[in-house]
C-alpha positions in Angstrom: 0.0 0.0 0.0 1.4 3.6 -0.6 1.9 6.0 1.7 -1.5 8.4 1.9 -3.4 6.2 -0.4 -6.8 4.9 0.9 -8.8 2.3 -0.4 -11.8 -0.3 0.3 -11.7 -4.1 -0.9 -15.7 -5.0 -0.7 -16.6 -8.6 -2.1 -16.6 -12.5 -1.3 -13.1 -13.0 0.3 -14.1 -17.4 1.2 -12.5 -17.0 4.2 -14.0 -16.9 7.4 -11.7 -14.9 9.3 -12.7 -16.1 12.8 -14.8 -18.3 14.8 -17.5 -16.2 15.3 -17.6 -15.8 11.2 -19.4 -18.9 11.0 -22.0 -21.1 13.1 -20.2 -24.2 12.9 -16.3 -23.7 13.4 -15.9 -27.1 14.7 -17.3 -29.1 12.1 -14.9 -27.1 9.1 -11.5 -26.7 10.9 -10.2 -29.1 7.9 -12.7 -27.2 4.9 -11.6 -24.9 2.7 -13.2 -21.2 3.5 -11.7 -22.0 7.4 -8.5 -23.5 7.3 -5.3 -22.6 9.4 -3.3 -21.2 6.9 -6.3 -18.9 4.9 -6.9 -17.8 8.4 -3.5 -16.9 9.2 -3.3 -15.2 5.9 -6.3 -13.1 6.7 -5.0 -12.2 10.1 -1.9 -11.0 8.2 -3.5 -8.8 5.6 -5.1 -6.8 8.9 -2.4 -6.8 11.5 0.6 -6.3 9.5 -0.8 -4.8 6.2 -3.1 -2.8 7.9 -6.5 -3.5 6.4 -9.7 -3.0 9.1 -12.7 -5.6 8.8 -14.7 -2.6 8.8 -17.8 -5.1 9.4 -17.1 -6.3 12.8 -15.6 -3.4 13.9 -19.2 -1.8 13.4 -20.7 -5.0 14.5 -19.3 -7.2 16.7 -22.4 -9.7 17.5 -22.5 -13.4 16.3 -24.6 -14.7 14.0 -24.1 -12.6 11.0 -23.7 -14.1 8.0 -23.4 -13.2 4.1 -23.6 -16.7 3.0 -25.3 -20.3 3.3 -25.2 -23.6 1.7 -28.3 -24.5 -0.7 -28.2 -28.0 1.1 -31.2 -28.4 3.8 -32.7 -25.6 5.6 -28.9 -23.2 6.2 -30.3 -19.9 5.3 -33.8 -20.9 7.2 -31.8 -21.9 10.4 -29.2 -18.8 10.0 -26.2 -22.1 9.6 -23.9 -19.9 7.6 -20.7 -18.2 7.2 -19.4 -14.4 7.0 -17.6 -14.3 3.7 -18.0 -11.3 2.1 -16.4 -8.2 3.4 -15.2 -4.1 3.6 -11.8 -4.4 4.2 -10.7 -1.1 4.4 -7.5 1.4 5.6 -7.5 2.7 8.4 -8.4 6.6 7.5 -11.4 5.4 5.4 -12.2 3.0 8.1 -12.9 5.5 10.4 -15.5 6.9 8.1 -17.8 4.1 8.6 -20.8 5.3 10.0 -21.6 3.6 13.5 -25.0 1.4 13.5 -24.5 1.0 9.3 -23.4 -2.3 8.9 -26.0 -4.4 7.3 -26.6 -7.6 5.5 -29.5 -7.7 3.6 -31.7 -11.2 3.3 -34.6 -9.6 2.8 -34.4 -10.6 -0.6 -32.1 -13.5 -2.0 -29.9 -12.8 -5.3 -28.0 -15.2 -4.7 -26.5 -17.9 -2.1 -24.4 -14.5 -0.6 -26.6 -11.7 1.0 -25.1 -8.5 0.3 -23.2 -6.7 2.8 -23.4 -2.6 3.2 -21.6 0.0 4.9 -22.3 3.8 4.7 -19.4 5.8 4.7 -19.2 9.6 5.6 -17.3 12.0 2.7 
């Protein structure tokens, strides 16, 4: 990243970062989407790069989740994963307006619900 330059990555990442980013972490320790290494990678891309998960900083509650298996009843019975993400630099970071995290499953588009931030200018 340069110097001064800020920036947002938004879109479907397939990793859950941490354990609360999906309702069963036990059962996928060995699945792709939640394994050591993507993790680790993930983890390195915020503390030493410097990107914010702009997302759970805003919302820090379990149970959030931008996408679900079309097996069974996952979307019905919320059995899901947080995928999809605002990464974000710090200074822009900081522009995210408290209380406007949202994922939308009012409607589906798709087996992700979309995930929205508003952002002061």
């Amino acid at each position: 990243m340069r110097s001064g330059s800020e920036v947002i990555l938004c879109g479907d990442v397939n990793i859950a970062h941490k354990e609360i980013d999906l309702k069963n972490w036990k059962g996928n320790l060995k699945n792709s989407g939640f394994l050591p290494e993507e993790r680790a990678w993930f983890s390195r891309l915020l503390d030493e790069v410097g990107y914010v998960d702009v997302f759970r900083r805003l919302d820090p509650n379990p149970d959030r989740y931008t996408w679900w298996s079309n097996r069974g009843q996952a979307r019905a019975k919320n059995v899901g994963w947080r995928i999809d993400y605002h990464l974000a630099t710090p200074g822009v970071a900081a522009l995210a307006r408290p209380g406007s995290a949202w994922i939308y499953t009012g409607q589906r588009f798709s087996d992700h619900a979309p995930l929205t931030i508003d952002y002061a200018e």
